[in-house]
C-alpha positions in Angstrom: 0.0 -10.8 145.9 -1.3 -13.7 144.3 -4.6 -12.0 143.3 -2.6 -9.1 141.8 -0.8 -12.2 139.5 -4.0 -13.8 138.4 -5.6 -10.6 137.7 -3.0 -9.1 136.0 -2.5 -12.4 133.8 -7.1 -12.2 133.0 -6.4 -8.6 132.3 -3.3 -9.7 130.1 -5.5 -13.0 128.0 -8.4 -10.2 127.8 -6.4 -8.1 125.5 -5.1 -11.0 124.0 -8.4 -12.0 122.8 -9.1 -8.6 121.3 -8.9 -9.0 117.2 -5.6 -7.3 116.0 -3.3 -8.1 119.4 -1.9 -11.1 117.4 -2.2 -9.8 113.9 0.9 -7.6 112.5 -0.1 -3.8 112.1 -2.0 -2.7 108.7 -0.8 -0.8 106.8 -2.7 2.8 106.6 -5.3 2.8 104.2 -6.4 4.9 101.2 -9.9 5.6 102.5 -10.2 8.5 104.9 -13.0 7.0 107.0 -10.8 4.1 108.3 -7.6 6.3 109.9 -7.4 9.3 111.9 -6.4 12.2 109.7 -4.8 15.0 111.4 -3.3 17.9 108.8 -0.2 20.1 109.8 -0.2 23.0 107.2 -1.1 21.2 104.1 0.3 18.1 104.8 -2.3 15.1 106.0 -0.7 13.0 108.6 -2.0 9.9 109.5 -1.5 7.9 112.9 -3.6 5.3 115.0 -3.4 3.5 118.4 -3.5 0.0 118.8 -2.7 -2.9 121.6 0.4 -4.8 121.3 2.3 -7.0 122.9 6.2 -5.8 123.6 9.3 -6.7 125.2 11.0 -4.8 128.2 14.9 -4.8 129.1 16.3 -2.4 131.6 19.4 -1.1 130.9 20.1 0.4 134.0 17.9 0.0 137.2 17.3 2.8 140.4 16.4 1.7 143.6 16.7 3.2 147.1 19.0 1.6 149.8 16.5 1.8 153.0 19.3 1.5 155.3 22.0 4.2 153.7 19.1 5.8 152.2 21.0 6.0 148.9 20.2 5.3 145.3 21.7 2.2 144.1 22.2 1.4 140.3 22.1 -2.2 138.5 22.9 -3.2 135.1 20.7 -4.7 133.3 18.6 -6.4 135.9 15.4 -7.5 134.1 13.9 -8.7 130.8 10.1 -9.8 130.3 7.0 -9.0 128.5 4.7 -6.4 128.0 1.7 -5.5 126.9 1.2 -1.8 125.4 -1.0 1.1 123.8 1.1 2.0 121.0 0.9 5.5 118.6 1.6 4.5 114.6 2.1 6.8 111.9 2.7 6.3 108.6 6.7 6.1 107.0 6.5 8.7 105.3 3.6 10.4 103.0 4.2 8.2 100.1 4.5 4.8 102.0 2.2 3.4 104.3 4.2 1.4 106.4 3.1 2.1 109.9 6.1 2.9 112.4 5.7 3.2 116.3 6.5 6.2 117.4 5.5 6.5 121.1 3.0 4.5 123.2 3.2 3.0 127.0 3.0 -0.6 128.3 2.6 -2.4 131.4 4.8 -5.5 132.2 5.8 -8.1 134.0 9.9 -9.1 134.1 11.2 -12.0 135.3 14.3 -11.9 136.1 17.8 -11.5 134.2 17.8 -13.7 131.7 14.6 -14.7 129.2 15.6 -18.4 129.0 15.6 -18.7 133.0 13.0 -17.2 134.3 13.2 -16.3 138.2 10.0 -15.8 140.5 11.7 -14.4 143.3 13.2 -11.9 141.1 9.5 -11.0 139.7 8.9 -7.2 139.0 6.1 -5.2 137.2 7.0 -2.4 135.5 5.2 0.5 133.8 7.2 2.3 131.1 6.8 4.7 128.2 8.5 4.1 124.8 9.8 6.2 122.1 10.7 5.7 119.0 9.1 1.7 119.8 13.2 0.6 121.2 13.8 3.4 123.9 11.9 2.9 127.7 11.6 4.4 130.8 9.4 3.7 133.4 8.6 2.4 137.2 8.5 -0.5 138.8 7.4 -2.4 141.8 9.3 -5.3 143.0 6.6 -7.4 145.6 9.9 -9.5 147.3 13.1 -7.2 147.3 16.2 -7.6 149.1 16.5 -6.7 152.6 18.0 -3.7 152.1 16.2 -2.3 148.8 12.8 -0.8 148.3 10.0 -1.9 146.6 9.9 0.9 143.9 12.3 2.2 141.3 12.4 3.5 138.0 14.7 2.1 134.9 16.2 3.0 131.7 15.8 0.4 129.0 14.9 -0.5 125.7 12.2 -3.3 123.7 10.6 -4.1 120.8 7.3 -4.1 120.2 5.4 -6.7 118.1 
């Protein structure tokens, strides 16, 4: 378990080193060569990918009883970071402004509340966004309770940065 940690957190400072992980998104440019141009009709639409860092908060939290092999809900059980591919398009055709419109992330949460952080609560979660503030994904929880499995899946929301 703790190599998985200390590779996940090389993995996580490797991204971080790349060039525009800490930089805010540009805006699209004017040149053609420098975005991805796809055209619906006649209209040009332009989108890019790039890594970003995010925030994760389920909302609502599945995880299977082992002993009354049923599903078992919880409220908002976990906030942490993330890191993520993200999809940007442009506002609209006449401004720029990159918007996130879909992407996935990888994460670790840690626990229920950001200014308390809890190791025994630790989870990694996989999720896909839409719309950059909706999620859903998986996770893995390495230590649960007695009773609950290691895997679930959540409904939740984030920001990305």
């Amino acid at each position: 378990m703790k190599k998985l940690i200390v590779l996940f957190l090389f993995v996580s400072l490797a991204f971080a080193g790349s060039a525009q992980i800490f930089k805010p998104v540009a805006s699209f440019s004017t040149k053609a060569e420098n975005n991805y141009k796809v055209s619906i009709g006649e209209i040009p639409i332009t989108q890019k990918w790039e890594w970003r860092f995010d925030a994760t908060q389920a909302f609502a939290e599945i995880n299977r009883n082992t002993v009354t092999k049923e599903l078992i809900t919880t409220a908002v059980s976990f906030i942490g970071p993330a890191i993520g591919y993200q999809h940007f398009v442009q506002k609209s055709l006449l401004d720029p402004t990159p918007v996130n419109n879909y992407g996935i992330s990888m994460g670790v949460a840690l626990g229920e509340t950001i200014y308390n952080p809890e190791l025994a609560k630790l989870k990694f979660t996989l999720a896909g966004n839409l719309w950059q503030y909706f999620k859903v994904g998986g996770t893995f929880t390495p230590n649960p309770l007695p009773d609950m499995g290691k895997w679930g899946f959540f409904f939740g929301g984030g920001i990305t940065f």
